[in-house]
N, C-alpha and C positions, 0 to 999 in steps of 0.2 A: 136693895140698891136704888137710891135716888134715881129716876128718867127725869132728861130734858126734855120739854115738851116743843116739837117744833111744828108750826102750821102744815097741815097736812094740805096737800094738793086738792083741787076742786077736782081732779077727774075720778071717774070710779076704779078700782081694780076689776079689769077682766079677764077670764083665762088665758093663757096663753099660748099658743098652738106650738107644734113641735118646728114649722117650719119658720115660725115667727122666733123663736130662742133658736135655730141654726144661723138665721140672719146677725143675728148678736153675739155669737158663737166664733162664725166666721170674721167678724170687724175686729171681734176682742183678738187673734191672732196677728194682725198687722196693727194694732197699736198699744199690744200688751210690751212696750218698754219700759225701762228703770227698775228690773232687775225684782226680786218677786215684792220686796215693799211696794214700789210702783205699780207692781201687778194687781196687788190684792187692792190699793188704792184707787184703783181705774175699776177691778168687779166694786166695789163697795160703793162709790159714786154710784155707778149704771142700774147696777140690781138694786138698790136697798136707797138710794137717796132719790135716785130719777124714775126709774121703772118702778118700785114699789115690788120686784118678783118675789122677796123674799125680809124678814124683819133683822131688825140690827143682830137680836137676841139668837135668833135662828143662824146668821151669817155667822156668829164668831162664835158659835158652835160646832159649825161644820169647820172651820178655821182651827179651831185649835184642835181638834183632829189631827188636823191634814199634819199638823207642824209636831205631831209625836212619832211620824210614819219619815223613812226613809225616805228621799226623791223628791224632786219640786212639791211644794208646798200651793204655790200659786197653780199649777196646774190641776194639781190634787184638790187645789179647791173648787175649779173649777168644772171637775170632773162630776164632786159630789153635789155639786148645785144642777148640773142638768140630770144628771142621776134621779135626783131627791123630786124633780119636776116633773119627767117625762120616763120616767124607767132607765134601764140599760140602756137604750138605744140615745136615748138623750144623756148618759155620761159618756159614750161612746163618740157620740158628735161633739161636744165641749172639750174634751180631753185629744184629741185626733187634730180639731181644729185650732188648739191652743198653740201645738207643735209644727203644723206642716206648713203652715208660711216663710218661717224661719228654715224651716230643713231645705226648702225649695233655693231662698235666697244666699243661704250658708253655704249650699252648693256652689252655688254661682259666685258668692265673694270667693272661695275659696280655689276655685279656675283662675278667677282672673289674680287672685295671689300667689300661683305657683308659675302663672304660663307671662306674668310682668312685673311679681316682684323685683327685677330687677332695675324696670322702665325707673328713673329718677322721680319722678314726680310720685310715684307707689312707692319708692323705696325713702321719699323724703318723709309721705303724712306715717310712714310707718315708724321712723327714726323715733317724731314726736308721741306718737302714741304709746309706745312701749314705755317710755317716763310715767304717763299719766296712767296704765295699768297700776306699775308698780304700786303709785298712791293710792290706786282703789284698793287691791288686797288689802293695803297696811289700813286703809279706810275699814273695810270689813271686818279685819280682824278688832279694831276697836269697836265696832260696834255689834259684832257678836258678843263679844266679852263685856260691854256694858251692859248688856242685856243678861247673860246666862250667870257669871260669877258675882253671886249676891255674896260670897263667906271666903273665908282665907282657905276655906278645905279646896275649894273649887278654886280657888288660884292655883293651890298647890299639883291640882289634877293636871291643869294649861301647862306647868310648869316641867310636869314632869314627861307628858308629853311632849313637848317642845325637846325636852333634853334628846328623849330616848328615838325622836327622826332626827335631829339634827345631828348629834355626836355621835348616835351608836345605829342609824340605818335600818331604824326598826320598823318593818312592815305593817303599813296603814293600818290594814286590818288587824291585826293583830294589837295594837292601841287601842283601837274600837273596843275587839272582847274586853279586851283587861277592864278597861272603863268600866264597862255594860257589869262585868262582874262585881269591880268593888260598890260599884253603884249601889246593888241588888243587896250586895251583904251587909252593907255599911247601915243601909235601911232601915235594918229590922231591929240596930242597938243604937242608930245617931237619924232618926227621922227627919229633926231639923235642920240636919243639912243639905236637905232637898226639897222643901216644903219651899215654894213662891210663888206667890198669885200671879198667874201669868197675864204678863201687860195689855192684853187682846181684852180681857175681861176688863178691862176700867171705861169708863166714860162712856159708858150706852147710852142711845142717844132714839127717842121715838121719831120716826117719819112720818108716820099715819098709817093704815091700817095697810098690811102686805099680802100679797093670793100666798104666799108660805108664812102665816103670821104665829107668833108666839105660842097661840095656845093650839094653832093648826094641828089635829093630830096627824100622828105618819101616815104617810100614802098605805095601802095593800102589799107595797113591793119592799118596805121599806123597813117590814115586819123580819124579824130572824126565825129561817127556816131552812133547817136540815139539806132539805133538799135542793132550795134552793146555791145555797151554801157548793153543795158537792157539784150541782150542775156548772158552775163558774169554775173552780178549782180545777175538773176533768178538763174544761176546752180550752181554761188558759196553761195548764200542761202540755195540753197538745201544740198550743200555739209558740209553746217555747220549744218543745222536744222534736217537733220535727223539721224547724228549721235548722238546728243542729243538727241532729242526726244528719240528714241531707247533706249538711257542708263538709259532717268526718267521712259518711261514703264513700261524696263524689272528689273528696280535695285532702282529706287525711288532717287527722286530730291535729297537727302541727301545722298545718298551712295557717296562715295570716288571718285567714278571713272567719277560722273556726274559733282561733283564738281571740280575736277580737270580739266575737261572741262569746266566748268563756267568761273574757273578762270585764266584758262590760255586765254581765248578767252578776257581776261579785261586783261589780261601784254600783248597780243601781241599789242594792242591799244594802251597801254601805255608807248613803248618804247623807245620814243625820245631820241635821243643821243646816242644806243646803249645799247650793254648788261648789263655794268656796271648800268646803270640806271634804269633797271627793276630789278635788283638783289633783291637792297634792298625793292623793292612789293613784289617778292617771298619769301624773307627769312622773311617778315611782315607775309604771308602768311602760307607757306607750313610750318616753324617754329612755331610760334607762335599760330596761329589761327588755324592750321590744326592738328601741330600734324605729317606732314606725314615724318620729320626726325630729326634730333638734330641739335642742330649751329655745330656742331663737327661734321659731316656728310654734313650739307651745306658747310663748308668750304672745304672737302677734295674733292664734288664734284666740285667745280670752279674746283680745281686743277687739273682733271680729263680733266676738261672740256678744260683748256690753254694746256693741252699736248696732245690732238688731235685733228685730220682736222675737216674743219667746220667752221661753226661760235659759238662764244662762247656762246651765246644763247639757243648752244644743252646743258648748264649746266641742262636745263630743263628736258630731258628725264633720266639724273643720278634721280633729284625730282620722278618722276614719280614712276619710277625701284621700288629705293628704299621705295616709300611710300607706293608700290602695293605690293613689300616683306613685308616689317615690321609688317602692321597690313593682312596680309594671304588674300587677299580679295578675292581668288579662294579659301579658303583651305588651311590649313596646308600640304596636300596633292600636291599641286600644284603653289610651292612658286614664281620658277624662269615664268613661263607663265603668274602667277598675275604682277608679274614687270615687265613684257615685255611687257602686254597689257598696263599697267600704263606709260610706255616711248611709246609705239608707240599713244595713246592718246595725253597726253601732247605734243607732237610733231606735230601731225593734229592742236590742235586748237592753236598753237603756229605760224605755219607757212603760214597758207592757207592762211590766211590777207596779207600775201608780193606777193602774185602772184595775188590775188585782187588788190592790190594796182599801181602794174603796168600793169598787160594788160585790166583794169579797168580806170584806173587814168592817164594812161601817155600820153594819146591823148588830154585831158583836161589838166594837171597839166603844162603840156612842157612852154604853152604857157602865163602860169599866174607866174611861182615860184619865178623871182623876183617882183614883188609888195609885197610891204612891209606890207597890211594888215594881208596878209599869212605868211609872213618871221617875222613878230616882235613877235607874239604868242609864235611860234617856237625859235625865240631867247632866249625869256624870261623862256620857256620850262628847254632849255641846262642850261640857267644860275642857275635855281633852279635845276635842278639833278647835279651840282657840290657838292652842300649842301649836297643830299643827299647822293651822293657818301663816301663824307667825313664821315657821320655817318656808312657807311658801314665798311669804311676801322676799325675806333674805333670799330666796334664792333667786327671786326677779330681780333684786337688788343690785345682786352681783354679777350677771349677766348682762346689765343694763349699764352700770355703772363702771363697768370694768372688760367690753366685752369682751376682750382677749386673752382675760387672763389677769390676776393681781401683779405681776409682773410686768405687766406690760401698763400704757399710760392711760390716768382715771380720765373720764366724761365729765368734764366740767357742764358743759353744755346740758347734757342729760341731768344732772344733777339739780343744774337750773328751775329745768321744766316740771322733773319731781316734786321738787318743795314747793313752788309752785301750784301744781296740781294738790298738794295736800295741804296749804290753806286755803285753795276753794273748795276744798272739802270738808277739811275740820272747823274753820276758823267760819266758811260762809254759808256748807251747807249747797254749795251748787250742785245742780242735778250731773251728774255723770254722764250725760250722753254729751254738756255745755260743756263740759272738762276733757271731753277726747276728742272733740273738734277743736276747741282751742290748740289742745295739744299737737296735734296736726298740723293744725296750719303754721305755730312756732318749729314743727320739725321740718316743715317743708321749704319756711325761709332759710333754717341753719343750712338746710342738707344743699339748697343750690345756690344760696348768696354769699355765705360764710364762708 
């Protein structure tokens, strides 16, 4: 493959100390916005065009890793980049520090969305915002599907997906196996129809020489070894088993806060392709089956969740907040501590599976991820969460466009702001954080001037 050659910088590469990548670690969390394109877009500038940490070839290496494993991708990347530099402790600080900014503030939007959502001036930028969601999903779901469905087989997988949530109620996961299944067998008698050079691998581009460069061999740590292998596996079981254990003890397998670790520890499994892709297991879930907020609460948190750092995935800890306010589960006494243990919960059994996964898995995975028995699963995975996506976006649709009910009178208004929002997104390409402030500020003239 042809490299562009671009003028390498005049400074030298120097090592880089572990408190020096905390420092960058820590900044990459309060300005890792626009969602994980934006994220990977912000490490790739930093590390690999300005810092020099790491080479192009090296970056979209560990990158398209991140993107065959369940669970943020962007953070996963960033996990295996401090990983790959400084050991464990350095994926440990990348990974930890990607999340807890957003967790901190998520908390706090999320207070001030339950204790004044009603205040007019909250309840107008929210009017506007809930339109311009809608358009990001239906945004998403195009551009998953322009990306993943190269063949009519893989339309027909979206397709039948979409049918089998929308019409017949079929449980998230349970889409997922079936995928993951035909994927596997379909492989071994129709290869080509999962065989695609993944878009990450085009257009490499040389910076000049990197402290992780091309032909850098692997660290000492980065080597696969049994042992070390089993020694992660033992503490990150313990790290999930006994905070469960502890909650069925002291609070009983049925309590709220056990289940909400059950079930977040089953979406962070299930996240192939991204946030958008577990949404709709959550909102099956924490809506429906739980209980622990309303579709009108699940929507305003995405929208919480696309306007701050992070990955969008923290929309989980608004779930938590809110489900651990709503029904008091410290007390009526003790509202805002119930929702904060409820987000920092869901947050634990949401996250810990992405730093398993790569200082676990990337010593093994490096050297398998394109063989196709692994890659067509996965394929087939994306193709069936287009479907499902689609049913998510309809279901914001309808809630937004209609919120009382098809019986009752449409949202012209809302309707407006939609289309709106989805040609600044399809037609112009604006950044999504410019599309939900816009959207706001139009909801907030309808909701007090109109």
């Amino acid at each position: 493959m042809q490299q562009q050659q671009i003028t390498p910088p005049d400074h030298p590469i120097v090592s880089i100390s572990f408190w020096q990548a905390f420092l960058f670690w820590l900044k990459l969390g309060f300005i890792s916005f626009g969602g994980p394109a934006g994220q990977i877009a912000v490490m790739h500038q930093e590390l690999v065009e300005q810092k020099r940490w790491i080479s192009e070839k090296r970056f979209l290496h560990a990158l398209n890793y991140c993107m065959l494993l369940p669970g943020p991708e962007a953070q996963q990347l960033a996990i295996y980049i401090g990983w790959l530099m400084h050991r464990t402790a350095g994926g440990l600080v990348a990974g930890i520090l990607f999340v807890l900014p957003s967790l901190f503030i998520l908390i706090a939007l999320s207070w001030i969305y339950i204790e004044f959502g009603d205040v007019p001036i909250i309840a107008g930028l929210f009017y506007g915002i809930k339109p311009a969601v809608t358009a990001i999903v239906f945004h998403a779901t195009y551009r998953i599907g322009s990306r993943s469905l190269k063949n009519n087989f893989l339309y027909l997988i979206a397709a039948a997906a979409f049918i089998a949530i929308f019409f017949f109620n079929v449980p998230f996961p349970l889409i997922v196996l079936s995928a993951a299944i035909l994927g596997y067998l379909l492989s071994k008698k129709q290869p080509h129809l999962f065989a695609a050079q993944n878009a990450h691998q085009s257009k490499q581009k040389h910076y000049g020489a990197a402290l992780i460069d091309d032909d850098t061999p692997p660290p000492a740590h980065a080597i696969f070894r049994w042992t070390q292998l089993t020694k992660i596996l033992v503490i990150a079981a313990l790290l999930w088993c006994i905070p469960i254990i502890s909650l069925t003890l002291s609070l009983g397998w049925e309590h709220a806060y056990t289940q909400m670790a059950w079930f977040f520890t089953k979406a962070a499994l299930l996240t192939f392709g991204g946030a958008y892709a577990v949404l709709p297991y959550v909102y099956q879930g924490a809506v429906n089956h739980y209980a622990w907020l309303s579709p009108t609460q699940m929507i305003d948190g995405l929208a919480l969740g696309e306007s701050t750092p992070g990955p969008l995935i923290m929309v989980v800890a608004f779930v938590g907040f809110v489900g651990g306010f709503n029904h008091a589960l410290l007390g009526a006494d003790h509202l805002f501590l119930a929702g904060t243990l409820g987000a920092v919960i869901v947050t634990w059994f949401t996250f810990l599976f992405s730093f398993v996964f790569i200082l676990a898995g990337a010593p093994i995975i490096e050297s398998t991820h394109n063989e196709l028995k692994f890659t067509a699963p996965l394929t087939a995975i994306t193709a069936a969460v287009v479907g499902v996506i689609l049913n998510l976006a309809l279901f914001f649709s309808y809630h937004v466009l209609w919120p009382q009910g098809f019986d009752h009178a449409f949202n012209y208004e809302a309707a407006i702001i939609t289309i709106a929002a989805m040609i600044a997104l399809f037609k112009f390409q604006i950044n999504v954080l410019y599309v939900i402030f816009a959207s706001a500020l139009c909801g907030l003239v309808l909701y007090l001037f109109v």
